[in-house]
N, C-alpha and C positions, 0 to 999 in steps of 0.2 A: 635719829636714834642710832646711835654708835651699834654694830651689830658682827658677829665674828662669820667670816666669809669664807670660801676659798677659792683662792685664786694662783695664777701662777707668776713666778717672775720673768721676764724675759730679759736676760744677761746680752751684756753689751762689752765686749772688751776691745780696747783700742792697744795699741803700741805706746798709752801714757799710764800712771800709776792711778788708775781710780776704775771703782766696777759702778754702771749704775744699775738701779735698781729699779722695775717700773714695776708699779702695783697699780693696776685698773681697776674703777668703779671703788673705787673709796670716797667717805665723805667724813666730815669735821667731827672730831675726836677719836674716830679709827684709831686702832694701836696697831702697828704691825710686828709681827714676828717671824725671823728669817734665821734658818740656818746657813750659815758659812762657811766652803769646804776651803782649805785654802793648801800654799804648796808654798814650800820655804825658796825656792827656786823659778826666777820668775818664768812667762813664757811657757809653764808647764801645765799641762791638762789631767785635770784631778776628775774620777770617775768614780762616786762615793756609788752604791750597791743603789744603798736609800734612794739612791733620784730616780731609779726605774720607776717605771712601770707599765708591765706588759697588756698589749692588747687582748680582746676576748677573743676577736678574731679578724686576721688577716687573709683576704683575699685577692687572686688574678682572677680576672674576668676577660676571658678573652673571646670574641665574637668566631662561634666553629667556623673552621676554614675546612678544605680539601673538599671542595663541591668546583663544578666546573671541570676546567681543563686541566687535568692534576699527572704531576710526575713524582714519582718515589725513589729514590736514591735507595740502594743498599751499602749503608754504613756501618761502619764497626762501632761495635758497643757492646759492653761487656759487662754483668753484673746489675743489668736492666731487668726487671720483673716484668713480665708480659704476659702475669695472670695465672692459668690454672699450667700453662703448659710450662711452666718456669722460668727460667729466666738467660739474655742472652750471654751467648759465649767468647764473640770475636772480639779480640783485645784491640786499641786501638794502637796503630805503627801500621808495620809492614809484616804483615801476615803471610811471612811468604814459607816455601817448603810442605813441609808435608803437617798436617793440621787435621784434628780427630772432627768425625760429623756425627751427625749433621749440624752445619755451623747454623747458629740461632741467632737473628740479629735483628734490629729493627730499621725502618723503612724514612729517610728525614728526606726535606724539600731541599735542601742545596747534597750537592756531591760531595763527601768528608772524605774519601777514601784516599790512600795514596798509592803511589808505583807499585804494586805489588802480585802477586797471586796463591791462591787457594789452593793446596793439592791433596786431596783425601785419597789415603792410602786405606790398602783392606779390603776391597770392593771386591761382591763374590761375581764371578763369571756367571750369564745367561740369569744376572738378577735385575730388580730394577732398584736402584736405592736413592732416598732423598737425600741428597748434597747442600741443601741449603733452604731454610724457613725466615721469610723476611712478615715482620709483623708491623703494620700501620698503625697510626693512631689508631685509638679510642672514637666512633664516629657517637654523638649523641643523638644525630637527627638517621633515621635508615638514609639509604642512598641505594640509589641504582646506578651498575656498573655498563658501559656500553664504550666504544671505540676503542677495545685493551691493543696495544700491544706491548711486548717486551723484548726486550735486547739485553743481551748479553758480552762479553770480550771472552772466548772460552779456545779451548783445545784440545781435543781429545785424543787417543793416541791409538785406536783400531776404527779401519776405516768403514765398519759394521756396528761399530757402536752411535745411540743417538741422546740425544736429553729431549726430554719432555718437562712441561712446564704446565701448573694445574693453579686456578685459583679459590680460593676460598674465604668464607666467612666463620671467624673464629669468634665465641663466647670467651672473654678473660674470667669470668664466675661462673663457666661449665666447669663440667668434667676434666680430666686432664685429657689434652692435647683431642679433646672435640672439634671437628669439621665438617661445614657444608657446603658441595659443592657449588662454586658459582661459576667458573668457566674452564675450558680442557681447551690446552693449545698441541697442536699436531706435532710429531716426535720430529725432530731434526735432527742432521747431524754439524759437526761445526768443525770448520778446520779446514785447509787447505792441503788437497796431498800433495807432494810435492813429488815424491819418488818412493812411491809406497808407504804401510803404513807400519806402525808398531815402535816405531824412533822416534825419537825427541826432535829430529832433523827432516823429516816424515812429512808432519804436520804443524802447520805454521797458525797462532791463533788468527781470528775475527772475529768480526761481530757479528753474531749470530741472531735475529730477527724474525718474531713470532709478528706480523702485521694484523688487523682486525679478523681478518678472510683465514685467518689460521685459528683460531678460537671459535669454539663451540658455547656460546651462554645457555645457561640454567634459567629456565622461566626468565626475568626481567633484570637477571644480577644486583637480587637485592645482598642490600650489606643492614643486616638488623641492627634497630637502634642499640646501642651499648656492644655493640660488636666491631673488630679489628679487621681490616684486609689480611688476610694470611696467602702470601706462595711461596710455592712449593717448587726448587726448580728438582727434577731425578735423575739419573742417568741409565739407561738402559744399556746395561753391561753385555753385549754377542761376542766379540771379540774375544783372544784367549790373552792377549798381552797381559799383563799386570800392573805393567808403568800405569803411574797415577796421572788421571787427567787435568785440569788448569784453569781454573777462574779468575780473570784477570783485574784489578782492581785497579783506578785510577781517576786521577780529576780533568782530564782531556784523554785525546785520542780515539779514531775510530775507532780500534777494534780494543777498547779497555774500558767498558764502562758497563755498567749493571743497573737498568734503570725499567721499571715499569709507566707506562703510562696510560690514560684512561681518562674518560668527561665521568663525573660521577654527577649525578641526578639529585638532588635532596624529596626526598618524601616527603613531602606539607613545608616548610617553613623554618630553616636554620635554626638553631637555639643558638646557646652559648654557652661556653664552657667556663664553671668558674672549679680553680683549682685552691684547695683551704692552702696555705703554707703562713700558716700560723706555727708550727713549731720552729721551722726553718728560721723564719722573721726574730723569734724573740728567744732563739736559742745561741750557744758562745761557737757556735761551728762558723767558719769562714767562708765565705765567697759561698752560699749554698740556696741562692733564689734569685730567679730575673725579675724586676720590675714593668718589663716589655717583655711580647711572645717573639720577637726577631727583631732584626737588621731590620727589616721594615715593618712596623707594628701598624695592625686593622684600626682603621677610623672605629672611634668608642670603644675600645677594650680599654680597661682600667685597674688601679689598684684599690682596694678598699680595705679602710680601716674601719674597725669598730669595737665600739667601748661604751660601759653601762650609761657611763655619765659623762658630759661635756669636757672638752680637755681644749688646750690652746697651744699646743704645740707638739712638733715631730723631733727625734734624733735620729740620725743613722747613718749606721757604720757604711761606709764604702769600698770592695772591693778591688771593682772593676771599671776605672772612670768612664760614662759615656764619652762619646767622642761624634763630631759631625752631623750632617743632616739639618732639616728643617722642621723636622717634627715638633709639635706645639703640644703641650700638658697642662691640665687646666686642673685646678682645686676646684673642688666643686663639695657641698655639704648639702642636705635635704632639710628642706624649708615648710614640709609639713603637705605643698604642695608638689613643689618637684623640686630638680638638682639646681641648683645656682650657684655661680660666682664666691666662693671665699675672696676676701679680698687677706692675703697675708701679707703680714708686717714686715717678715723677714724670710728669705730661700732662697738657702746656698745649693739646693737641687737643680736648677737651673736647667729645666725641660727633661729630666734625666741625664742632662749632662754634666753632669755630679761629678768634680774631683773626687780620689780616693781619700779616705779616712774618716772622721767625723762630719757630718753635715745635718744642718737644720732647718725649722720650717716652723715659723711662730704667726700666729694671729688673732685679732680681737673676735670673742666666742659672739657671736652673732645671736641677736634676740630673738632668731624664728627660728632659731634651730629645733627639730623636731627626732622625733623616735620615727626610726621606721626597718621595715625589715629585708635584710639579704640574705638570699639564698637560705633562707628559710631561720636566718639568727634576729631577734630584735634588738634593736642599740641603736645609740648614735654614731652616724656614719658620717666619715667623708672618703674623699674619693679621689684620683687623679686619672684622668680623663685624656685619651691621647685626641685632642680636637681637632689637631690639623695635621695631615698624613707626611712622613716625611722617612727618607732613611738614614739610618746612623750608621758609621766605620766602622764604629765599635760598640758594641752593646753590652750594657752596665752590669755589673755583676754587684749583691749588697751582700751582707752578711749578716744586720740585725737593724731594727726599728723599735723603740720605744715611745713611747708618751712621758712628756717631760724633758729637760734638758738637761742631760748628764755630765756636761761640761761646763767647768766654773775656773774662769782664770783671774786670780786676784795676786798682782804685785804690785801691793801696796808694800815696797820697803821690805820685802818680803814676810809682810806681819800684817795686820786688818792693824789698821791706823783710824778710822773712821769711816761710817756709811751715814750715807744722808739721803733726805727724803723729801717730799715734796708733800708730807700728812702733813698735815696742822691739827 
């Protein structure tokens, strides 16, 4: 019995003058009916509005990391929200000269900084002032903090002045700029005198080194669930000089780098962190979501799509081409019982190694496809699945994903000449 369906088509265009047309799960007397966008100019990619359509919701899933043996980078980042206590300050470049504090910045797993250094001016004589608040991820699981230490590239410029260095567990939905103490490192001083102090010529930087035996912890160095690492490094002002002292920033060198490190403990059982970027996905901004959490992405972090009802294909804009590595990406949809194998038709994604600009990802809708719920949404889902670990050069950058395929290139002659079909 002839019956009106819906289905999608899955566009095939070659470098010859004909589009075909594939319409699945038809039988004998079906009528089909197709919209045709077309472009008088062959070769050209026509993007009618109508072909969207946006997902309910797009998710990263990425398996929490920063447990173990963890080092934090203090990088620049500027216009970052880090919650109640607002948001960071340090522009990225070379932050060099004199620069208002306390710099507010957050805390990444590789080194971003470059040649540069930090010099707050202002500082009141026989005060102690904070110079700099570096803010860590988000942790979902608590964690206990134990083997800190920290280092610094720094220079001070009276040889009675020292920095101290304090850690804490910060609330991003407290109060503003709420802190609980989780460890105290012993006051230092840093610099090398040379031939007295108070000159630029005086005191020559280094790396300045708080080791585990310098730090006092609080009960067990818990870091509460839904809470950020917060330090604090200060400077304790004795001297009468005024010359501003130097934080030195850099991606090598002894005495230029700004790093904490510390084994963090997980409290019960890792979660995982799924982040929505469902506006990002299906909104017209550029290069504005990763597909991957890094250079090297956690075995089973993934992407999820979801949507009320069945759909057979992906579009998406590309940014930022991946590049390199061995990492393997699996489709995978929910079969009622668990995640299985998509087998797709078609994917110009190629492991996230996606050329830039439009790319696709079509396949037959599978007949156990089931409802099932993430992160708390219910739909049909599928998934991209990082299965086999690997690292890339370069990590992809996209800028938008829809359902359906928004690209249609028909030069026929540059006019629709005829479509044909294979209904009877």
């Amino acid at each position: 019995m002839p019956a009106i369906r819906d289905f999608s088509y899955n566009y095939i265009s070659t470098a010859g003058t004909s589009l075909i047309c594939d319409a699945p799960e038809t039988v004998a007397g079906d009528l089909m009916l197709a919209a045709i966008a077309c472009k008088t100019a062959p070769n050209t990619v026509v993007a009618p509005a109508a072909a969207y359509a946006d997902f309910s919701k797009v998710y990263t899933y990425w398996p929490e990391t920063g447990f173990g043996a963890v080092t934090m980078y203090m990088n620049p980042s500027s216009g970052v929200s880090v919650g109640a206590a607002g948001s960071t300050n340090l522009p990225s470049g070379a932050p060099s000269g004199t620069t208002t504090f306390p710099i507010i910045t957050t805390g990444g797993t590789t080194n971003g900084n470059t040649a540069s250094y930090y010099a707050p001016a202002g500082l009141t004589n026989g005060a102690t002032t904070v110079i700099t608040r570096v803010f860590s991820k988000t942790y979902t699981t608590a964690t206990d903090l134990s083997a800190i230490t920290y280092s610094i590239g720094a220079r001070l410029y009276n040889a009675t002045d020292q920095w101290s260095v304090a850690i804490y567990s910060y609330d991003p939905a407290g109060a503003a700029n709420n802190k609980t103490l989780v460890a105290t490192g012993i006051a230092k001083f840093s610099g090398t005198i040379v031939a007295g102090a108070g000159t630029t010529s005086a005191i020559t930087q280094v790396q300045t080194q708080w080791l585990p035996a310098d730090f006092t912890i609080t009960g067990t160095g818990r870091i509460p669930a839904g809470n950020k690492i917060l330090v604090e490094l200060s400077i304790i002002r004795v001297g009468a000089t005024t010359t501003a002292p130097r934080i030195y920033f850099d991606t090598t060198g002894a005495t230029t780098s700004n790093t904490l490190t510390f084994t963090s403990t997980a409290v019960g059982t890792p979660g995982s962190e799924y982040l929505d970027v469902t506006t990002q996905a299906i909104n017209a901004t550029t290069a504005d979501w990763n597909p991957i959490s890094a250079l090297t992405p956690t075995l089973n972090e993934a992407m999820y799509f979801g949507r009320p009802s069945t759909w057979s294909n992906f579009a998406f804009t590309v940014s930022t081409a991946g590049a390199g590595g061995t990492a393997v990406a699996t489709w995978e949809y929910w079969n009622g019982t668990a995640w299985a194998t998509l087998t797709t038709l078609t994917d110009t994604t190629v492991n996230w190694r996606t050329p830039t600009g439009a790319q696709s990802a079509t396949w037959g809708i599978p007949g156990d496809w089931a409802t099932t719920t993430v992160n708390g949404v219910a739909g049909y889902w599928i998934r991209r699945r990082i299965s086999t670990v690997g690292t890339f050069t370069t990590r992809p950058v996209f800028s938008r994903v829809t359902q359906g395929l928004p690209v249609v290139w028909l030069p026929l002659l540059n006019a629709v000449n005829s479509i044909s079909s294979n209904i009877l």
